[in-house]
C-alpha positions as CSV (number, residue, x, y, z in Angstrom):
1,X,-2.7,4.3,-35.7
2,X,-1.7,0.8,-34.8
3,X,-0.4,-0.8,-31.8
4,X,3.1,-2.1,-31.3
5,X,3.8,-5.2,-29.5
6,X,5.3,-3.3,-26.4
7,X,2.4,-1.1,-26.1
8,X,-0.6,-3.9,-26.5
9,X,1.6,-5.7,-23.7
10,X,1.9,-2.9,-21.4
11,X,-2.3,-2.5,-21.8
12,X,-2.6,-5.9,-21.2
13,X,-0.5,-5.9,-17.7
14,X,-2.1,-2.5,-16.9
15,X,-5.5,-4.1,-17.2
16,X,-4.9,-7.0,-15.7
17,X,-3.7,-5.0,-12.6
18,X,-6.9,-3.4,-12.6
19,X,-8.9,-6.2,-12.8
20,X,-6.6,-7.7,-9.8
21,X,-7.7,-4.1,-8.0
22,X,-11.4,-4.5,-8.0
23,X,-11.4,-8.3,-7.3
24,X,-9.3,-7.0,-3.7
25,X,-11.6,-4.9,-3.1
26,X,-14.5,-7.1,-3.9
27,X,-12.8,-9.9,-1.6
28,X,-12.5,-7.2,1.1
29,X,-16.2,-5.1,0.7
30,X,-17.6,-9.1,1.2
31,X,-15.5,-10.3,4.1
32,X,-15.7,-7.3,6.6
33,X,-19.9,-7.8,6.6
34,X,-18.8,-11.5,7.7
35,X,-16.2,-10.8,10.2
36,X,-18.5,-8.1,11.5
37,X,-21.8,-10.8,11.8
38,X,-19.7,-13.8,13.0
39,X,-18.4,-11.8,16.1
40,X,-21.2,-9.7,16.5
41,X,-18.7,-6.8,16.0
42,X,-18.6,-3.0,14.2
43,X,-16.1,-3.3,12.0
44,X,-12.5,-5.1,11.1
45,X,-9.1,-4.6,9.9
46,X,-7.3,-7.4,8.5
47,X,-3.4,-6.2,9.2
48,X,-0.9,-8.0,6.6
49,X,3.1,-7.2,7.3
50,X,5.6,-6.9,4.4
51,X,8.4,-9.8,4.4
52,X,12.1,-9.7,3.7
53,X,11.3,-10.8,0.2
54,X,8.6,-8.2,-0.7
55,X,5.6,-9.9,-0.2
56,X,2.7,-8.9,2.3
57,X,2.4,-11.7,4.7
58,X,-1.0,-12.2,6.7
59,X,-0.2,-11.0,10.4
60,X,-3.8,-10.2,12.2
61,X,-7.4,-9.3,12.4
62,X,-8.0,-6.7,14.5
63,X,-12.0,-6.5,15.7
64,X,-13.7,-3.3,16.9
65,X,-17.0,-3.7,19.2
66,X,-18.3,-0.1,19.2
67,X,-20.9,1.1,21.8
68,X,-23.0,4.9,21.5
69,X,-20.1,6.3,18.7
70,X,-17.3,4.9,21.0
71,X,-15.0,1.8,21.1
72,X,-16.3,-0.6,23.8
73,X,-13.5,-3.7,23.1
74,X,-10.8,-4.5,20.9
75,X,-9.8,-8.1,20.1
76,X,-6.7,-9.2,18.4
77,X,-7.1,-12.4,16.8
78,X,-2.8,-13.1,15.6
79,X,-4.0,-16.8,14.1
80,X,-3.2,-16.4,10.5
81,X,-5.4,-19.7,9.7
82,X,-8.4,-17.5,10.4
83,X,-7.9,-15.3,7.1
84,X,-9.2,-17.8,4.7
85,X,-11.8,-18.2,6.8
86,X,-13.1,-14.5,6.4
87,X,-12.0,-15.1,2.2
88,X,-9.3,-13.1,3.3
89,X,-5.8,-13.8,1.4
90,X,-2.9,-15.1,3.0
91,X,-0.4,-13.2,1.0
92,X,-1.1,-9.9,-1.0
């Protein structure tokens, strides 16, 4: 059974997707560890917000400082330049 051109483009996009899924994750499972070291926190959220046109826009890093199994402090950084800085995106 051979291929047609529609279907060896649709596993070529659907692929690709993949591949873009694992790389986010990747990106993501390698910056929390830094955020976590650099502000001697338990874990962090990076918050992106979808924009008129569709496209998820980098809004905030939220930082949790957890103490004995509870949440000691929260700190809200809202600075978008700081994303790149974790190898976070800027848009998604």
């Amino acid at each position: 059974m051979t291929m047609t051109v529609r279907q060896r483009w649709v596993l070529a996009v659907t692929s690709v997707a993949a591949l873009m899924t694992v790389l986010d994750a990747l990106v993501v499972t390698t910056a929390l560890p830094a955020i976590q070291r650099e502000l001697h926190a338990s874990i962090a959220v990076a918050y992106y917000l979808i924009d008129e046109t569709g496209v998820y826009q980098a809004h905030s890093i939220h930082v949790l400082g957890t103490k004995d199994s509870s949440i000691e402090r929260i700190t809200v950084f809202l600075n978008r330049d700081l994303f790149p800085l974790f190898g976070l995106p800027l848009t998604q």
